[in-house]
TORPATI-398624 format. One record per residue: residue in three letters; x, y, z of N, C-alpha, C in turn. Coordinates in pm, whole numbers, plus 50000, padded with zeros to 5 digits. Last residue first. Layout:
ALAXYZXYZXYZ ...
//
This chain:
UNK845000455906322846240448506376846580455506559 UNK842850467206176842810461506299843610453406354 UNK841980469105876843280480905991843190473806118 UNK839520460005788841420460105710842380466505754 UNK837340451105857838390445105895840050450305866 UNK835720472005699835570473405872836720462705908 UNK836340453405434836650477205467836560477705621 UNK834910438505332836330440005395836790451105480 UNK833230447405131833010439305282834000440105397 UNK834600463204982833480471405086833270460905190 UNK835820438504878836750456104914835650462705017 UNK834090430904749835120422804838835160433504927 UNK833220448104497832360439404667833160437604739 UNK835370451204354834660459804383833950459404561 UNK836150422304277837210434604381836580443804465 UNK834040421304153834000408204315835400421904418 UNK834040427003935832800431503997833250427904146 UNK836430416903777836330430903819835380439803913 UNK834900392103762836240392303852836360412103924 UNK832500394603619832510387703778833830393303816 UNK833890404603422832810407403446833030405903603 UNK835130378603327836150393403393834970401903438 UNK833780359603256834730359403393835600372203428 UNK831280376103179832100370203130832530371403250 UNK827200372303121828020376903196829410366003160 UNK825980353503009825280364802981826190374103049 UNK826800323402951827780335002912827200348602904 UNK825290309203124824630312002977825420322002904 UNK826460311103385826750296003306826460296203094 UNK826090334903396827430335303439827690319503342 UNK823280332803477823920342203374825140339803354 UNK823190317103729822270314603583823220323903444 UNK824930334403911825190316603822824850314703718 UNK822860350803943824160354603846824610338803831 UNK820730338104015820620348403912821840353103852 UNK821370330604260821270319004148821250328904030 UNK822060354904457823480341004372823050334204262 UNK820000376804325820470365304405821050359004343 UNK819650394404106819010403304317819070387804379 UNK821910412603957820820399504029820380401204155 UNK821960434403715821880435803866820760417603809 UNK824440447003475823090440703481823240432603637 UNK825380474403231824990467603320824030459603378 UNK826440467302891826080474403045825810472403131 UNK827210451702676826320448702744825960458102842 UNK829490460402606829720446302686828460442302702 UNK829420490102543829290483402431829510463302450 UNK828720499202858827370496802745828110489102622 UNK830940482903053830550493802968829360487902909 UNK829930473003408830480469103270830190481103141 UNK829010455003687828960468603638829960468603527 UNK826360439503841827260438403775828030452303638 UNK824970441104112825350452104007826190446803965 UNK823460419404370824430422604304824540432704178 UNK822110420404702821940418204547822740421704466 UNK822680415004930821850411504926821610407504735 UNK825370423205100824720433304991823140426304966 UNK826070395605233826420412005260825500421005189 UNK825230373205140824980378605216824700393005262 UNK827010380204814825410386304846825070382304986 UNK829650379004920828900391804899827610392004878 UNK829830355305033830690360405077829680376505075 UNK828880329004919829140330005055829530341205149 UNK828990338104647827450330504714827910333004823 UNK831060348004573829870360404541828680350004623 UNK832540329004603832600340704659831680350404704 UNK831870316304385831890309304503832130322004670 UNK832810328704170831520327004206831020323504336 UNK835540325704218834760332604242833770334804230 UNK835720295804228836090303004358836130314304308 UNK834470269504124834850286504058834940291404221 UNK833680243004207834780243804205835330263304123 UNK830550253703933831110241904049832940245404062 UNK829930265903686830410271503861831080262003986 UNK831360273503413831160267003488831140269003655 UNK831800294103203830610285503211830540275103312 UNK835550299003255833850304603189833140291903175 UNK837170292103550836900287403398835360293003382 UNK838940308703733837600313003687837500309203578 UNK841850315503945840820306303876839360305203848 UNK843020347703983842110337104015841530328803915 UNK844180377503940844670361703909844050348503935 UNK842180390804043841970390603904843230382303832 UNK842310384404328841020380804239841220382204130 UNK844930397904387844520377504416843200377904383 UNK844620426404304845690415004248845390398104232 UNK842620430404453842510432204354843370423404226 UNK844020426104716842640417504702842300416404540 UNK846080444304730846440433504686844720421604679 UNK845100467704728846040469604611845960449704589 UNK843900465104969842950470704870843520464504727 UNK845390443305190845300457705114844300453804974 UNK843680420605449844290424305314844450440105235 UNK842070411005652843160422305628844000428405515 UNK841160391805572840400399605611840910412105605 UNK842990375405302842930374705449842130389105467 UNK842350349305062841930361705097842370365705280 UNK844360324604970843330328104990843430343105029 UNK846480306104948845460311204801844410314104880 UNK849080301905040848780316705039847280314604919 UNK849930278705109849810281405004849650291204927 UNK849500274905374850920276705362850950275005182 UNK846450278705420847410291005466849230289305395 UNK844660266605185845700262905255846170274705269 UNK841850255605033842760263805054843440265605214 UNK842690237204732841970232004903842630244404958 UNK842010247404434842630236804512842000241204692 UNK841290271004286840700259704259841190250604361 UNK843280294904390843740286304262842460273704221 UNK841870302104594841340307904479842160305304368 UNK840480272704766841300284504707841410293404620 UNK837120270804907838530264004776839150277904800 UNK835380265605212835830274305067836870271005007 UNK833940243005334834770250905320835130259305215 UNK830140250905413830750243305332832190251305333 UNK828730250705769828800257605626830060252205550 UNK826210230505974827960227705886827970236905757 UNK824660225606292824910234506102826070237506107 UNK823250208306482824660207406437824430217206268 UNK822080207806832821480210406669822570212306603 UNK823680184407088823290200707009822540201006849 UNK821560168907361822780168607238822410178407150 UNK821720177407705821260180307565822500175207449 UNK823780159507928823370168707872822860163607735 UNK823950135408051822930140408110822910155208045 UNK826080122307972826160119708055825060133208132 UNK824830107407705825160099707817825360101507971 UNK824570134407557823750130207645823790115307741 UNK827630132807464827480138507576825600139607649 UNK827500111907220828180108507355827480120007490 UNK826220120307010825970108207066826560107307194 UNK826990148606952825490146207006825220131007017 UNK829610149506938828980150307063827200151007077 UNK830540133206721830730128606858829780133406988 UNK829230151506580828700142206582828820131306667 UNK831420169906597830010170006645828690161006659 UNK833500157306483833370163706626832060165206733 UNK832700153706186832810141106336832780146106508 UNK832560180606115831140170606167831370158606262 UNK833740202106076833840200306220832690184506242 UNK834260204805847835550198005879835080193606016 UNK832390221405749832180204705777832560199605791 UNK832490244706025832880242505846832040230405849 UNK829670250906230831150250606235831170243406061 UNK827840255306539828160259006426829450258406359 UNK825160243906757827040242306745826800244706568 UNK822730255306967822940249906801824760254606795 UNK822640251007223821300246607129821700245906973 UNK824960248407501824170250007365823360245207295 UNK826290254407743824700248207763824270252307625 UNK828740248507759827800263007804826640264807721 UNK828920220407856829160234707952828770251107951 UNK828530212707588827500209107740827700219407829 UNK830310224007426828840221707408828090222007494 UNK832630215507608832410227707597831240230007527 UNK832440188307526832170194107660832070207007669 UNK833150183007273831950183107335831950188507451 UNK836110196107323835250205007206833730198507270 UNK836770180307475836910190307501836230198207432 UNK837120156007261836570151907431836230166407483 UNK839360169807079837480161707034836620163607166 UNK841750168207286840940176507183839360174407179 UNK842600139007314841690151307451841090159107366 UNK844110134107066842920131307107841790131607209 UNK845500156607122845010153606963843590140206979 UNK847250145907278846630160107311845590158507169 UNK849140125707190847650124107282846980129307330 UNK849990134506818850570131906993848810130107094 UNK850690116206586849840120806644849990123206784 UNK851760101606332853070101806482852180119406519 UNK850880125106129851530114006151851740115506293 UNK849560149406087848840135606036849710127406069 UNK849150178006327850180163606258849040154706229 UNK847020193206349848280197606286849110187906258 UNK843440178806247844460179106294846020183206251 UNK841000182406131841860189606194843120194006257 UNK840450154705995840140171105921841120181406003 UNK840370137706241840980135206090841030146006007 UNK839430138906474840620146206429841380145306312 UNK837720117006492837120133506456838080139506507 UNK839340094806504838660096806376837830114606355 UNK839640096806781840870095006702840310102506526 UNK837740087406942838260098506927839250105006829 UNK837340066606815836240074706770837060086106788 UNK839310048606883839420046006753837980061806689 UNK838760051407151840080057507096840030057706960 UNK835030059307219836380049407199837330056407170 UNK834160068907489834180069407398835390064307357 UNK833030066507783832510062707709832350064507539 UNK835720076607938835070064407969834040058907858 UNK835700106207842836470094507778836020078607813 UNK833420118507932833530110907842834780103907737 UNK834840116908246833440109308194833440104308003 UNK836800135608167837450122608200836510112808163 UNK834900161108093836220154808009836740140508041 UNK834080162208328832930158108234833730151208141 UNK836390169908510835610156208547834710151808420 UNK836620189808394837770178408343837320174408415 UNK834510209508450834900205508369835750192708281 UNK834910208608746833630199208703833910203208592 UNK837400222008790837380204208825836060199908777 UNK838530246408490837500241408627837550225908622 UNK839730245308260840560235408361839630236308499 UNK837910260108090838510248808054839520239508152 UNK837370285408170836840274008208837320262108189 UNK839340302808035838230305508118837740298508208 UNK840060293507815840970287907920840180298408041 UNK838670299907604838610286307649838750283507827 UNK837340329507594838200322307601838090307407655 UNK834670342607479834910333107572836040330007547 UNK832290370107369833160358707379834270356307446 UNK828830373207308829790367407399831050361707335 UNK827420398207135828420388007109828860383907242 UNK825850420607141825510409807258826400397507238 UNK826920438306935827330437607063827540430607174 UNK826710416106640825990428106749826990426206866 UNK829230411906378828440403006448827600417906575 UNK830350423206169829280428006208828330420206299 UNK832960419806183832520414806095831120416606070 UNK834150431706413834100436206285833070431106168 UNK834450408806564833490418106621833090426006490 UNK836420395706426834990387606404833810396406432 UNK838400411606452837860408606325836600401006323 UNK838820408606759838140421406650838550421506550 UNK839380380306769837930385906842837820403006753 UNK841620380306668840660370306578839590378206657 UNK843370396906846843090403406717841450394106621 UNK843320380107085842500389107075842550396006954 UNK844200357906972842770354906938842190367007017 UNK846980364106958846080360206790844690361606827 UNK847510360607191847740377407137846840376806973 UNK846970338107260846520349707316846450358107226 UNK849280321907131848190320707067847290329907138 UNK851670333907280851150336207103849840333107092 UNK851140322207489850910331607468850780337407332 UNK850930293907463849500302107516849880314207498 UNK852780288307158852740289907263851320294007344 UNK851470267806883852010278006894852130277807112 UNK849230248606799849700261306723850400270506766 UNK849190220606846850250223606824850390240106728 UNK846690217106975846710209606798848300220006770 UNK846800227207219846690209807205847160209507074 UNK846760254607165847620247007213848000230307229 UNK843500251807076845120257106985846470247907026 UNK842750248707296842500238207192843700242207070 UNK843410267007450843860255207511843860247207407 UNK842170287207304843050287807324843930274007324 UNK839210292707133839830281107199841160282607187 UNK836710311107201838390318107093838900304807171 UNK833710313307118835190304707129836000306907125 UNK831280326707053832420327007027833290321007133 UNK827440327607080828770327907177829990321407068 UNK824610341607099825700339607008826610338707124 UNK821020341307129822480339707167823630337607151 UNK818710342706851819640337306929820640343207002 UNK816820357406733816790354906845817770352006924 UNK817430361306431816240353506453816320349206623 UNK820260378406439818980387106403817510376006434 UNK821190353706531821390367706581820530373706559 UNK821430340006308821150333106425820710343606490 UNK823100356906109821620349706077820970345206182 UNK825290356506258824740371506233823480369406199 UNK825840331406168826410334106322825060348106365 UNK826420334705909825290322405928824800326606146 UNK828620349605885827210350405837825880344605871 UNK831020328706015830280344806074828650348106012 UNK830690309005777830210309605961829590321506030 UNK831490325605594830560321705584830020317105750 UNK834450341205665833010346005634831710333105635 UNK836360325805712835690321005804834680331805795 UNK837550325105452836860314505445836090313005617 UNK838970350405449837310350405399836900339005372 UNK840750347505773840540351805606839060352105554 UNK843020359706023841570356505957840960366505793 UNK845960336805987845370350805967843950348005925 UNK846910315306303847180325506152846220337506127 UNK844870307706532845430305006506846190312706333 UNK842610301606777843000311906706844760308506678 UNK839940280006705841010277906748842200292106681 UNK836320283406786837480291606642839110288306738 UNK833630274406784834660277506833835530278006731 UNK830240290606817831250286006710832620285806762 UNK826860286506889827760287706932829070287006818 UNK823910298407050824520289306958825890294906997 UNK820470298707246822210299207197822760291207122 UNK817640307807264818610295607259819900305707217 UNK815530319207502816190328607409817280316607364 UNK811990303607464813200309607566814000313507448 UNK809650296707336810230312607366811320320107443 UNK810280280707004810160282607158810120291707192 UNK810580278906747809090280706778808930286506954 UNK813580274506744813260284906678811100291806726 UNK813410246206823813910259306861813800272306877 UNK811870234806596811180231506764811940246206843 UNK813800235406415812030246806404811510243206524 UNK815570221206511816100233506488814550240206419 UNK814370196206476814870201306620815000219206582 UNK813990196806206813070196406227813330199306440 UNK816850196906105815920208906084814720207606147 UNK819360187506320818440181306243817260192806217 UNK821830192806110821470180106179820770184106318 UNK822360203505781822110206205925821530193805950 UNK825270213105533824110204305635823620205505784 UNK825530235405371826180220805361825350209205441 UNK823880261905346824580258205449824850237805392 UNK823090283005246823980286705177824920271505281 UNK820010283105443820700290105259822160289805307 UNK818610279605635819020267405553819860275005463 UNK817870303805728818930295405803819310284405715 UNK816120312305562817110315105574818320311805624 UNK814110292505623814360294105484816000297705493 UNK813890297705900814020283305835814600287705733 UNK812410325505861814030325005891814790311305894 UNK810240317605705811310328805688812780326405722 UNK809310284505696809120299705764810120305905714 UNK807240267105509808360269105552808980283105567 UNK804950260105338805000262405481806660259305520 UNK805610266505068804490277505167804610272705263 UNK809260262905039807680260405042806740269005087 UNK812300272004854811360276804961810220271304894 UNK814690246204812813540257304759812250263104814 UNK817530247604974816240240704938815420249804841 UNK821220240904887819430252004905818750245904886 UNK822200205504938821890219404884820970232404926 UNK822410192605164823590191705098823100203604981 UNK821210183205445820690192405351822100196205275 UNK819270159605664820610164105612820480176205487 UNK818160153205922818200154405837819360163005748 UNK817380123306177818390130906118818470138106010 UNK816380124806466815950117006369816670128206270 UNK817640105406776817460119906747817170116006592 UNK819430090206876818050086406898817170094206794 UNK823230083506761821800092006869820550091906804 UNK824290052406722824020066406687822950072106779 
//
């Protein structure tokens, strides 16, 4: 393993007196970072760092790649350099389609992400930009020399389009995703937690061959909004684009057992999705329900939401409401 001393963060922390603002903030809502104490060496410096997120463009962008974006826009406002991925070539390896289909997807995926309110200073990059320069696939060949088949193999276990009878583009993949770390010289790689072996490949392997290994933050995937793993060929999720008529429809059929949040994909919503956005919530309801009642944070409606101070239609009828305004700069951009 790399040298580097590792910490992990599987919940919110609870803010300390000495723990800075945008620490604080950068930690919220995030599954794990590797390693917080690199990532306040960063953050203390004065050069301008970069981060980064590659996005293989591929189907429709939905509201499970809100939380990245958020975390992307968090980086952004505390200094950073933002760079976007639209990984073409990497599409094409994991079997999504032609280069040209997959083109025409990841200039619509670039204005939905631009949408999403990321700033102007957004860089973004097509793969195939760079991705076949000769000191690129020289770094690519390097670290195959020093990584196993059985490693490469294993951080395509989350991603990959065939689980069976795997073709050998599937395992260039991984090799390509670090290198594109090193190549455009990043300080913090951002990605679900589907992406950790990947990344974890590359902060052991690619200082072998004389680059930085990256600061790694993993935001947690989002469930479906049946409760289950959400899956494009299942339809349970939200797409950015969605009509008004129908967001309303796939939230107020949604799985939402009362009193419980774990596995509630809409609550789960309201943490990753709308109080970023809004900051604080209105729960809005007649006076003889109670009337209305505002959290000014995710835990504040959980709290209420677990103590039945608030009902699942409450939340459900409240989340259309939110959704709908977050949504609103994505929902014409075909």
């Amino acid at each position: 393993m790399a040298s580097h001393p590792t910490c992990t963060i599987k919940k919110e922390r609870t803010k300390t007196m000495t723990e800075s603002e945008p620490m604080r903030i950068l930690e919220r809502n995030v599954e794990e970072l590797i390693t917080k104490e690199e990532l306040e060496e960063v953050l203390s410096s004065k050069k301008k760092p970069r981060a980064y997120v590659g996005y293989e463009p591929s189907g429709r962008v939905h509201i499970g790649h809100l939380p990245i974006l958020n975390k992307l826009k968090e980086l952004q406002r505390f200094g950073f350099h933002i760079i976007v991925l639209l990984a073409d070539l990497h599409a094409y390896l994991n079997e999504k389609g032609s280069l040209e289909q997959i083109r025409e997807t990841a200039e619509y995926n670039k204005r939905c992400f631009a949408a999403a309110g990321l700033s102007d200073e957004t860089e973004f990059i097509f793969g195939s930009s760079f991705q076949l320069d000769n000191e690129y696939m020289m770094n690519v060949l390097k670290l195959a020399t020093v990584t196993t088949e059985k490693r490469a193999k294993r951080s395509m276990d989350e991603l990959s389009r065939s689980k069976e009878d795997r073709k050998v583009s599937q395992t260039i993949y991984p090799l390509m995703q670090a290198v594109d770390i090193a190549y455009l010289d990043i300080d913090v790689a951002v990605g679900g937690i589907d992406q950790r072996k990947i990344h974890m490949l590359s902060r052991e392997n690619i200082p072998k061959l004389g680059f930085k290994a990256p600061i790694c933050i993993h935001m947690p995937l989002l469930i479906g909004l049946d409760g289950e793993k959400m899956s494009s060929s299942l339809g349970n999720y939200i797409a950015v684009d969605e009509p008004v008529k129908s967001v309303e429809k796939k939230i107020m059929g949604a799985f939402c057992p009362a009193k419980i949040a774990e596995g509630n994909p809409i609550l789960q919503i309201y943490k990753h999705t709308i109080f970023p956005a809004v900051g604080k919530v209105t729960i809005e309801r007649k006076d003889k329900y109670g009337g209305n009642i505002t959290a000014n944070s995710y835990e504040e409606l959980e709290l209420d939401y677990l103590h039945e101070r608030v009902h699942p239609l409450d939340v459900k009828t409240n989340a259309v409401r939110y959704l709908n305004d977050v949504l609103a700069p994505m929902m014409d951009l075909k």
